[in-house]
PAZAPA-4460 file (N, C-alpha, C; in steps of 0.05 Angstrom, whole numbers, plus 32768, in hexadecimal, padded with zeros to 4 digits):
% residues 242
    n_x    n_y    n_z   ca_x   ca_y   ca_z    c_x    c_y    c_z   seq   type   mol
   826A   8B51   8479   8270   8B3A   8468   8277   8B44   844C     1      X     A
   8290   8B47   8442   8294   8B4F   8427   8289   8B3B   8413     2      X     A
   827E   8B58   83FA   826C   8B42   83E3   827D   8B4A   83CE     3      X     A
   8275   8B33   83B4   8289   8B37   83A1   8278   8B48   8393     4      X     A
   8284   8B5B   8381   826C   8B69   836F   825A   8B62   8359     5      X     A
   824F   8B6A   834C   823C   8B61   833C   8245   8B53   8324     6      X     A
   825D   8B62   8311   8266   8B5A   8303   827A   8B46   82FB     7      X     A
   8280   8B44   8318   828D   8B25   8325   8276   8B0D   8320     8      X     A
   8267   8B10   8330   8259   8AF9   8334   8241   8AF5   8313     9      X     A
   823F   8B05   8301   8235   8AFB   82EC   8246   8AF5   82D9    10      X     A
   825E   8B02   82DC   8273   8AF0   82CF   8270   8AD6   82D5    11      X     A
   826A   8ACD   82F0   8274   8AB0   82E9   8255   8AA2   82EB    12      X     A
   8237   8AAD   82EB   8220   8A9F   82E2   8222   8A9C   82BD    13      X     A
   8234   8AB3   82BD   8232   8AAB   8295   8241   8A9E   8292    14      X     A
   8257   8A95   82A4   8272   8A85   82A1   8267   8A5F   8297    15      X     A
   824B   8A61   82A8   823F   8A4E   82B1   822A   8A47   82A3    16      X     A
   8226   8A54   8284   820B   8A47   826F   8202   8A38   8269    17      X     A
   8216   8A2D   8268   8207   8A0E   8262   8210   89F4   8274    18      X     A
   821B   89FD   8295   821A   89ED   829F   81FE   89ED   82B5    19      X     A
   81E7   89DC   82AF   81DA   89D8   82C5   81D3   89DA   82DF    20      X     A
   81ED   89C2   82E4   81EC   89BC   8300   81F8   89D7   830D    21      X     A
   8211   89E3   82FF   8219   89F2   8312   8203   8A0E   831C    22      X     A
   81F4   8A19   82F6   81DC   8A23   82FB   81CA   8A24   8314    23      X     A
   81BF   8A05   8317   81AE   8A06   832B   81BA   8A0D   8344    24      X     A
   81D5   8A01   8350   81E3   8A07   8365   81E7   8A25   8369    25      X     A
   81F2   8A32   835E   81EE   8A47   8359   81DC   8A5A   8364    26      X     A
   81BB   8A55   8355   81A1   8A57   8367   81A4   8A55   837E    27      X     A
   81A6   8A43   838A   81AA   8A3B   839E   81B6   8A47   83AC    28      X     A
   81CF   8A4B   83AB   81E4   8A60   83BC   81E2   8A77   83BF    29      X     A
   81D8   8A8B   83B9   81DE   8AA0   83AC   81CB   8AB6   83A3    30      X     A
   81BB   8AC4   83AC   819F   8AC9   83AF   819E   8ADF   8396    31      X     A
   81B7   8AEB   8393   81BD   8AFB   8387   81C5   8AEB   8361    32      X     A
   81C5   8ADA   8367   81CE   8ABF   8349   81B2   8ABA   833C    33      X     A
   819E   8ABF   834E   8184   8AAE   8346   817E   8AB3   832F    34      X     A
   8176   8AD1   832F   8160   8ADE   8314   8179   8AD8   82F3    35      X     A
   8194   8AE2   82FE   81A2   8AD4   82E5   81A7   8AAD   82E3    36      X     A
   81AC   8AA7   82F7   81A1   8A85   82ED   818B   8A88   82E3    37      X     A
   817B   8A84   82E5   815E   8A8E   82D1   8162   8A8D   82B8    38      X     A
   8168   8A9F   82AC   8172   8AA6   8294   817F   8A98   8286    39      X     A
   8189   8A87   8294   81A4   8A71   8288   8194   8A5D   8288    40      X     A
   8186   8A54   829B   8170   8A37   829A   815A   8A34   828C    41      X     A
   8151   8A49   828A   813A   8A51   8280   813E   8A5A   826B    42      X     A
   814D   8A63   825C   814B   8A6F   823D   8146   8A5F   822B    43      X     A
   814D   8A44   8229   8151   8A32   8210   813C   8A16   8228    44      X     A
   8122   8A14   820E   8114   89FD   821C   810C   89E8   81FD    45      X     A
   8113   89DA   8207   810C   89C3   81F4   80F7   89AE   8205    46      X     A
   80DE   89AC   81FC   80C6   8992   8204   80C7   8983   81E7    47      X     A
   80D3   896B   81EB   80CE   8957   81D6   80C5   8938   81E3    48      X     A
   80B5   8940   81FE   80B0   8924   8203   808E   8926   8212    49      X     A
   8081   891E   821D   8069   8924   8226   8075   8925   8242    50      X     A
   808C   8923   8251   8091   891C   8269   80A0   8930   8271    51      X     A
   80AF   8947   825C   80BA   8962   825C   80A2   8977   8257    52      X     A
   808D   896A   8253   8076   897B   824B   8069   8982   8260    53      X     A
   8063   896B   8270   8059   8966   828C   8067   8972   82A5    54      X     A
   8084   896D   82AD   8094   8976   82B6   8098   8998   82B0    55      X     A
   8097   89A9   829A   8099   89C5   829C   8081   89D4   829B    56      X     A
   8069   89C8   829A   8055   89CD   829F   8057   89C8   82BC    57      X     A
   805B   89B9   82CE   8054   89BE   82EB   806A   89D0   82F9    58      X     A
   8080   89D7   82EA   8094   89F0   82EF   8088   8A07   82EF    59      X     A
   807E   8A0A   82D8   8070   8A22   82CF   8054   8A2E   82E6    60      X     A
   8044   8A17   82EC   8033   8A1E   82FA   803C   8A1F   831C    61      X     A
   8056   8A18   831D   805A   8A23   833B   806E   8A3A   8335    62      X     A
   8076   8A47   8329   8084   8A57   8320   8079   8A65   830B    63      X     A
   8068   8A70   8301   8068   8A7E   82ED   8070   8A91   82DF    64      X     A
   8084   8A9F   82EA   8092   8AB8   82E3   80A5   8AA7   82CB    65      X     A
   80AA   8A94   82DB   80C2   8A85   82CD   80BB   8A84   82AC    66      X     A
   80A8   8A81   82A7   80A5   8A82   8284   80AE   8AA0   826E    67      X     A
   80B0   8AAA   827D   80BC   8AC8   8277   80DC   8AC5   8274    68      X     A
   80E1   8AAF   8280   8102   8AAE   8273   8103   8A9F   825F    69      X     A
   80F2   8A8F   8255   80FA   8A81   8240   80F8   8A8E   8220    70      X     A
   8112   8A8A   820F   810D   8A9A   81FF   810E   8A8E   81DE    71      X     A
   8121   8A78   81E8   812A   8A5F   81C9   8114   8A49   81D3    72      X     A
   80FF   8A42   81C5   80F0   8A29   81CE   80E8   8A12   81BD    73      X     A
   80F2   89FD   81B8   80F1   89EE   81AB   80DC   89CC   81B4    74      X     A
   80B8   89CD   81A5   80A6   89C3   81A4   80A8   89AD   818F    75      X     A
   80A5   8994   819E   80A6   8972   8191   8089   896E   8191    76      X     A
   8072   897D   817E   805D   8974   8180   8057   894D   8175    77      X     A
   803B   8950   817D   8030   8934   8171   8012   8932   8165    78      X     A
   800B   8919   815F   7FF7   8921   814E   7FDB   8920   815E    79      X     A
   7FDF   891A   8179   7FC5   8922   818D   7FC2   893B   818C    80      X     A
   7FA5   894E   8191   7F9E   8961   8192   7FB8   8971   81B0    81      X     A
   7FBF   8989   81A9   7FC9   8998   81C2   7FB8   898F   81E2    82      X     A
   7FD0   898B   81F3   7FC8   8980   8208   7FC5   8995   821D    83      X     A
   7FB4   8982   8232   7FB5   89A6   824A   7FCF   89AE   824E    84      X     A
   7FE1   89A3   8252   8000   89A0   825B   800E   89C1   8242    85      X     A
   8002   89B5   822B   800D   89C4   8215   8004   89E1   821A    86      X     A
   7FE8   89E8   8220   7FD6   89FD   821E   7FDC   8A10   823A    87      X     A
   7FE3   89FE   8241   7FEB   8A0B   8267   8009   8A17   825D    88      X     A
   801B   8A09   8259   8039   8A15   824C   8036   8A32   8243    89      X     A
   8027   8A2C   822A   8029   8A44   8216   801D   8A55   8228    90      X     A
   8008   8A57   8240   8005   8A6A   8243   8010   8A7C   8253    91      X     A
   801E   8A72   825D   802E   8A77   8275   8059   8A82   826C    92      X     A
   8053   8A82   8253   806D   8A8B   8240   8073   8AAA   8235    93      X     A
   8073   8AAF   8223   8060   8ACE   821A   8083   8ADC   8210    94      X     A
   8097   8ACC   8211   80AE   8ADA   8209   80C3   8AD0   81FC    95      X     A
   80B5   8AB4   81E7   80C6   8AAB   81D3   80D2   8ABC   81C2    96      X     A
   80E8   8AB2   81B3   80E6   8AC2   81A0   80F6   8AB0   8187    97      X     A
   80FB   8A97   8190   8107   8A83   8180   80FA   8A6A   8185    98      X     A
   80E4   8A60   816E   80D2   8A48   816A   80DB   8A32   815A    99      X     A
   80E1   8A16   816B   80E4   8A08   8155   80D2   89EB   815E   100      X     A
   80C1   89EC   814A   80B2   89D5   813F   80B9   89C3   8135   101      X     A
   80AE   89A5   8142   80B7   898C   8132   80A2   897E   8139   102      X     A
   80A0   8966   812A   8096   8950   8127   807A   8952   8116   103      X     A
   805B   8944   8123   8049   894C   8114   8035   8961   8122   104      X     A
   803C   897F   810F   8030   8994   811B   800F   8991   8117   105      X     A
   7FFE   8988   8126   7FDA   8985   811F   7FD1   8996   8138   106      X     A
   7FBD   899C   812C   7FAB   89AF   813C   7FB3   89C4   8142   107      X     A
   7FBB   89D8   8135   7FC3   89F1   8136   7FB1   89FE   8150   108      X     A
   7FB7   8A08   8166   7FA8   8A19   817E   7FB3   8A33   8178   109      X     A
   7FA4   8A42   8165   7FAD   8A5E   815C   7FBC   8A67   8175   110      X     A
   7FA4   8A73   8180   7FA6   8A7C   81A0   7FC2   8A75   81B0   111      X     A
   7FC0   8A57   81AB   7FD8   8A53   81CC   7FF8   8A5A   81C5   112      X     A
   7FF6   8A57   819E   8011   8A59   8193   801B   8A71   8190   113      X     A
   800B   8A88   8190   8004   8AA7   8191   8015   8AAC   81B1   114      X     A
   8007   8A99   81BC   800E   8A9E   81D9   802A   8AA3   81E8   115      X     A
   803B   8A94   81DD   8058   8A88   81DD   806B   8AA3   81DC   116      X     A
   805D   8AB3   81C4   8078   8ACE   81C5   807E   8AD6   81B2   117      X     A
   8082   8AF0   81AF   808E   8AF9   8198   809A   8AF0   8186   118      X     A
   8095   8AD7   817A   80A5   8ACC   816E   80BE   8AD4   814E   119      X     A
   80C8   8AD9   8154   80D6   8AE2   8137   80E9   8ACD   8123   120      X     A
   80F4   8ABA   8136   8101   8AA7   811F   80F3   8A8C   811F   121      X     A
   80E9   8A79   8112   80D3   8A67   810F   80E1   8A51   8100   122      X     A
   80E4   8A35   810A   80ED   8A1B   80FB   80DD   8A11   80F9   123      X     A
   80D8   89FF   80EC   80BE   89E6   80E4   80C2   89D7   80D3   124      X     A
   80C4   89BD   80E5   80CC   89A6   80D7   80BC   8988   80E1   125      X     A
   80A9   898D   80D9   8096   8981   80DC   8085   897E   80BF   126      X     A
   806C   8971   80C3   804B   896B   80B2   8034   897A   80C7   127      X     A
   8027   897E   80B3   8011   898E   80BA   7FFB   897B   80B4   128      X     A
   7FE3   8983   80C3   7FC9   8966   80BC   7FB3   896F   80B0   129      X     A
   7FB7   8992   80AF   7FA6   89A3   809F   7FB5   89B9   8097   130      X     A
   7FAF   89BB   8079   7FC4   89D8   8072   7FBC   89EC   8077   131      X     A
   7F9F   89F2   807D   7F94   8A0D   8090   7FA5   8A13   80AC   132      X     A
   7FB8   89FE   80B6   7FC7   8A08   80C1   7FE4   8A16   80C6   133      X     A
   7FE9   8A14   80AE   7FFC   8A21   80A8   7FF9   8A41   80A4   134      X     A
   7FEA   8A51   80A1   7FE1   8A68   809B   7FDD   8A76   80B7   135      X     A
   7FC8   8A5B   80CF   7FC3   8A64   80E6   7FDE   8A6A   80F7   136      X     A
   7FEE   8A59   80E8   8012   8A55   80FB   801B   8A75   8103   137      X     A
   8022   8A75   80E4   802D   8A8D   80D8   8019   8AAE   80DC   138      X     A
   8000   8AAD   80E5   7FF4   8AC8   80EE   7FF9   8AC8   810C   139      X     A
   8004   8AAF   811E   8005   8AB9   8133   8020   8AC4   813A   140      X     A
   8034   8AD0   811F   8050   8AD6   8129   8054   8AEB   8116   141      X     A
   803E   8B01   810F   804C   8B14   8102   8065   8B1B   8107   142      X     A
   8076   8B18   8115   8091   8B24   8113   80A2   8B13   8107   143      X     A
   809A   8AFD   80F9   80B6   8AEF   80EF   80C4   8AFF   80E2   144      X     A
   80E6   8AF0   80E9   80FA   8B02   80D7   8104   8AE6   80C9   145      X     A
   8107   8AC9   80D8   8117   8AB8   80CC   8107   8AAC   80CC   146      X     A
   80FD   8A8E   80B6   80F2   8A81   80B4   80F9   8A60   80AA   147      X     A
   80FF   8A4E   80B5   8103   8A32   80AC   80F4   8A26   80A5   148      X     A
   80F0   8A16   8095   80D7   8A00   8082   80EA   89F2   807C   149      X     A
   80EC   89D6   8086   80F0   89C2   8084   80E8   89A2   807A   150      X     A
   80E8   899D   806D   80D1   8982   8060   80C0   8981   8073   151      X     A
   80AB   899F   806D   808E   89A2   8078   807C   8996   8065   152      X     A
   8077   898B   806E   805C   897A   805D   8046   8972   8064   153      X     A
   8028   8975   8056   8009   8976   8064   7FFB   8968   8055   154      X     A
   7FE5   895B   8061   7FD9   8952   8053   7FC9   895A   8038   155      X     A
   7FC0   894B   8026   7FC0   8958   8004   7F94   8952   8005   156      X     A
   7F97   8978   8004   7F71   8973   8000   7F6F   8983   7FE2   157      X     A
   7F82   8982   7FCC   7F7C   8987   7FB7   7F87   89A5   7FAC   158      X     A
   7F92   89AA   7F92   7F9C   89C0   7F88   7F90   89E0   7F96   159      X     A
   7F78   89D7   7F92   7F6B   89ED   7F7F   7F65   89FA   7FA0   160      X     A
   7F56   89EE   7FBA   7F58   89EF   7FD3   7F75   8A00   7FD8   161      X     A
   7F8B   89F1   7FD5   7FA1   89F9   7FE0   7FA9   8A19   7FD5   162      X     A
   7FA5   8A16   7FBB   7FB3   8A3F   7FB9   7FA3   8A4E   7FBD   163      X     A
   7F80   8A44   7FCC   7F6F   8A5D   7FD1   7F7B   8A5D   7FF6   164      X     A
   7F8F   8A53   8001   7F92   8A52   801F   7FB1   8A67   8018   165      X     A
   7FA5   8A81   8022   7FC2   8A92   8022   7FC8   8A96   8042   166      X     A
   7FE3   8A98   803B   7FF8   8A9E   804E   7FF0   8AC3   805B   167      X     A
   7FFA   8ABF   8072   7FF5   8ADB   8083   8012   8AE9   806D   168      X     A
   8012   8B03   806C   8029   8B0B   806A   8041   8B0D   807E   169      X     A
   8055   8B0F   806B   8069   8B05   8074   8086   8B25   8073   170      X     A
   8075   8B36   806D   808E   8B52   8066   809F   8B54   807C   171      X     A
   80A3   8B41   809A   80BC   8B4F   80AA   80D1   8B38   80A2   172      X     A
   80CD   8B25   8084   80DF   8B0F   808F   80FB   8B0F   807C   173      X     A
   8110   8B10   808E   812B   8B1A   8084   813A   8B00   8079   174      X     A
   8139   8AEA   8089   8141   8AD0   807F   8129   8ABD   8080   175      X     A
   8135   8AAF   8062   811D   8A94   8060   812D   8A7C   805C   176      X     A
   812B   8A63   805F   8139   8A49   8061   8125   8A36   8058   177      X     A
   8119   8A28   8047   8113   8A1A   8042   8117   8A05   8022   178      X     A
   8102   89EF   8024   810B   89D6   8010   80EC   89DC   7FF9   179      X     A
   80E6   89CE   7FE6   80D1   89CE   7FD9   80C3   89B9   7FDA   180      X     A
   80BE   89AE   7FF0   80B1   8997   7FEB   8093   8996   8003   181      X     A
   8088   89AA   7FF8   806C   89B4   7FF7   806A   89C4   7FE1   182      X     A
   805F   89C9   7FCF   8056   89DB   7FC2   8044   89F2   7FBD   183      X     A
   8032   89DE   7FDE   8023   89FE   7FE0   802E   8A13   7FF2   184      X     A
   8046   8A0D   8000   8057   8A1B   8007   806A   8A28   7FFF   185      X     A
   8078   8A1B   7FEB   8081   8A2A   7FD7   807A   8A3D   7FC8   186      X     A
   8065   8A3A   7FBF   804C   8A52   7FB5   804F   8A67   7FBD   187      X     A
   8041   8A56   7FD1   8038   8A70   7FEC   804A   8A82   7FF4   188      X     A
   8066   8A7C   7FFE   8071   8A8A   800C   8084   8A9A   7FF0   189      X     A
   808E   8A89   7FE7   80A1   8A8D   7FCC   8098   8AB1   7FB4   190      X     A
   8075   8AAA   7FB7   806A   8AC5   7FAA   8052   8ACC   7FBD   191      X     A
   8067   8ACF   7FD2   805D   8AEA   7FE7   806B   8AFC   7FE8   192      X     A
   8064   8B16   7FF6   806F   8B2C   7FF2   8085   8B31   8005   193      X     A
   80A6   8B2A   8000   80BB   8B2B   800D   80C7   8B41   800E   194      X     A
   80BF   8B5D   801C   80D0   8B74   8011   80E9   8B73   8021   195      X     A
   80ED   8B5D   8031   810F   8B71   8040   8116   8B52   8040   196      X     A
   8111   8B3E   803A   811D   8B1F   803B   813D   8B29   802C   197      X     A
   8150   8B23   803D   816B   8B21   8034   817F   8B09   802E   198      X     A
   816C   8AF7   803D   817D   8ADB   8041   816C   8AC6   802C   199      X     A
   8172   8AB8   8021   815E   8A9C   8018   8171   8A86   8013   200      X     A
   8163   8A70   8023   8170   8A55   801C   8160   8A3E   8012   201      X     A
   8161   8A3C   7FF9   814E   8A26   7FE9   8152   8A11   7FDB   202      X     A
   814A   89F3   7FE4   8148   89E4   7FD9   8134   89DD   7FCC   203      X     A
   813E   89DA   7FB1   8124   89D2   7F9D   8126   89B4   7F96   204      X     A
   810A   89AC   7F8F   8105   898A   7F89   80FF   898E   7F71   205      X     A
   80EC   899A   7F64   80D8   899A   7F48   80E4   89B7   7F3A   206      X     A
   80D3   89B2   7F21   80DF   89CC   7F0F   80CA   89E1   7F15   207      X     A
   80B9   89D8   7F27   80A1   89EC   7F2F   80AF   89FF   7F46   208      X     A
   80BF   89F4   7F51   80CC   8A05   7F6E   80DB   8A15   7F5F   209      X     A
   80EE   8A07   7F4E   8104   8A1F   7F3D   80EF   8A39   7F30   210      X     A
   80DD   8A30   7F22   80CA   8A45   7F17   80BF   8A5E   7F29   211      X     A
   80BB   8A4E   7F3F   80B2   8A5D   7F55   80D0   8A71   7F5B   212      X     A
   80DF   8A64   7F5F   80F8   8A75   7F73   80FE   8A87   7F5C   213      X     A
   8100   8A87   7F4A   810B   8A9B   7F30   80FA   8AAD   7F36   214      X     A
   80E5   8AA9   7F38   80D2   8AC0   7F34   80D1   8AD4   7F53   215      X     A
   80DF   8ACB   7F64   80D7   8AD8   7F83   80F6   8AE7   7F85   216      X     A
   810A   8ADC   7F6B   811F   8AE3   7F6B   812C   8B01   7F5D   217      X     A
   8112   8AFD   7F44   8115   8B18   7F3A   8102   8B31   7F45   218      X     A
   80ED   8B27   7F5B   80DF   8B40   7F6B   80F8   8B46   7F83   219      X     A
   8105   8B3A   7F8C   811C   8B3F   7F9C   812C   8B4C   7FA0   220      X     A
   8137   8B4D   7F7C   814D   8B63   7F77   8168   8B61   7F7B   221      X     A
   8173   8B82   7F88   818D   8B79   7F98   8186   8B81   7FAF   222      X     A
   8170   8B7F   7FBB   816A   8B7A   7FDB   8171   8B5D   7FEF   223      X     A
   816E   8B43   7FD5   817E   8B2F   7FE7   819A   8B2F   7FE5   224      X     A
   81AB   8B28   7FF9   81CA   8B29   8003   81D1   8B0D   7FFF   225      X     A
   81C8   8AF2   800E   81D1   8AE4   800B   81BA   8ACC   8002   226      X     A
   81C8   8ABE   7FEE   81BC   8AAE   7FE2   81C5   8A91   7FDC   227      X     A
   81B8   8A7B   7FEA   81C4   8A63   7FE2   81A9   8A4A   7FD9   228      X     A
   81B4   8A3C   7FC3   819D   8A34   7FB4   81AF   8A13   7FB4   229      X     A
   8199   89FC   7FB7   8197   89E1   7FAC   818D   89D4   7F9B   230      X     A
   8190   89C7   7F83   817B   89B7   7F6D   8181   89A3   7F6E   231      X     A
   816E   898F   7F72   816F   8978   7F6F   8160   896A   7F58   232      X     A
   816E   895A   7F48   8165   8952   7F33   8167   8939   7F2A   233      X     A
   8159   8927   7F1D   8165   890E   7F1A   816A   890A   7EFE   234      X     A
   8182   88EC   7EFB   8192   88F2   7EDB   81A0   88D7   7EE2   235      X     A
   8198   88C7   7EC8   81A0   88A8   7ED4   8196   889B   7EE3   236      X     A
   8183   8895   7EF4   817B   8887   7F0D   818A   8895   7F1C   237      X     A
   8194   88AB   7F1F   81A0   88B8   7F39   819D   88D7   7F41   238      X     A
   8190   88D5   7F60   818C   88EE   7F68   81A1   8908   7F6A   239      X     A
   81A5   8917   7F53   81B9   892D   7F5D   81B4   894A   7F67   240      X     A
   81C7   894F   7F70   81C4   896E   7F81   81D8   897F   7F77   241      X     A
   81CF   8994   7F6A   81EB   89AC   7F63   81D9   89C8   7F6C   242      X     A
***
């Protein structure tokens, strides 16, 4: 029975990335298709519902190898404590390496978020329900290189509390993206120790963020490459941006 060769037939599973259906068929046919369908189905997972939560959690536990392909994963938390559904996931993962967070991040599970994978590029766009968890986020991913902060915002237990809660260090991180509208984030991250950050994208609200960014700007040097900055200011009854 003549077979086509190898580089035939993954030509046309990569032909096939982002089509699904033909993906699964594929599986199906083709014994030799499987382990690369995989790769294609499994790389990019998004749970933003309790019913995608439920559903790849009972994937996972009749399949478990299968969490080893996933590598882009994108988490719609809520403000109930982490569910078994959630804690069973993470553990059964171990080879993220692209995290993105939304909605309201509570109850930080050091452990299960550790669990997920190497993580190196990190979004977050979400509220937090304790700012002790922001610190726990960020020690479970020493390897960040990229970092998103997004109108992260946490609840307010007072100044003087907030700048004694430091941040893990942060020396592998090459790009940062974020807004100013936390301040103890701004702080925090803004005058930490950035030695190889090349990228920064900042939006500022208050003259406290600008104060901050000047100052993270001249420990920098000519080590950062690219640089893009927002101010928003108001003048007239009207909000402007230059």
């Amino acid at each position: 029975m003549p077979m086509l060769p190898p580089e035939l037939t993954d030509r046309i599973i990569d032909f096939l990335h982002d089509d699904l259906g033909g993906l699964h068929n594929c599986s199906l046919t083709c014994r030799s298709w499987v382990a690369a369908a995989r790769l294609h189905l499994f790389h990019t997972v998004k749970l933003d519902t309790a019913r995608k939560y439920h559903t790849f959690d009972q994937i996972l536990l009749l399949s478990p190898h299968l969490g080893l392909y996933v590598r882009n994963l994108t988490l719609d938390m809520s403000p109930q404590p982490p569910s078994p559904a959630f804690i069973s996931i993470t553990s059964r993962l171990g080879a993220v390496t692209t995290l993105r967070l939304q909605g309201w991040v509570k109850h930080i599970h050091q452990e299960a978020f550790a669990a997920i994978g190497p993580v190196t590029d990190l979004t977050i766009l979400g509220s937090f329900s304790e700012l002790w968890d922001v610190p726990a986020l960020f020690e479970a991913y020493p390897r960040l290189e990229s970092l998103t902060l997004w109108s992260v915002l946490y609840d307010c237990i007072g100044g003087r509390k907030a700048r004694s809660v430091k941040l893990a260090p942060l020396s592998n991180l090459r790009r940062l993206c974020m807004d100013g509208g936390s301040e103890f984030l701004t702080y925090s991250i803004l005058l930490n120790a950035l030695p190889h950050l090349e990228s920064l994208s900042f939006t500022a609200y208050h003259a406290f963020d600008t104060s901050v960014l000047c100052r993270l700007l001249r420990s920098l040097g000519a080590g950062l490459k690219e640089l893009e900055m927002q101010v928003w200011y108001r003048a007239q009854g009207k909000d402007i941006c230059v």
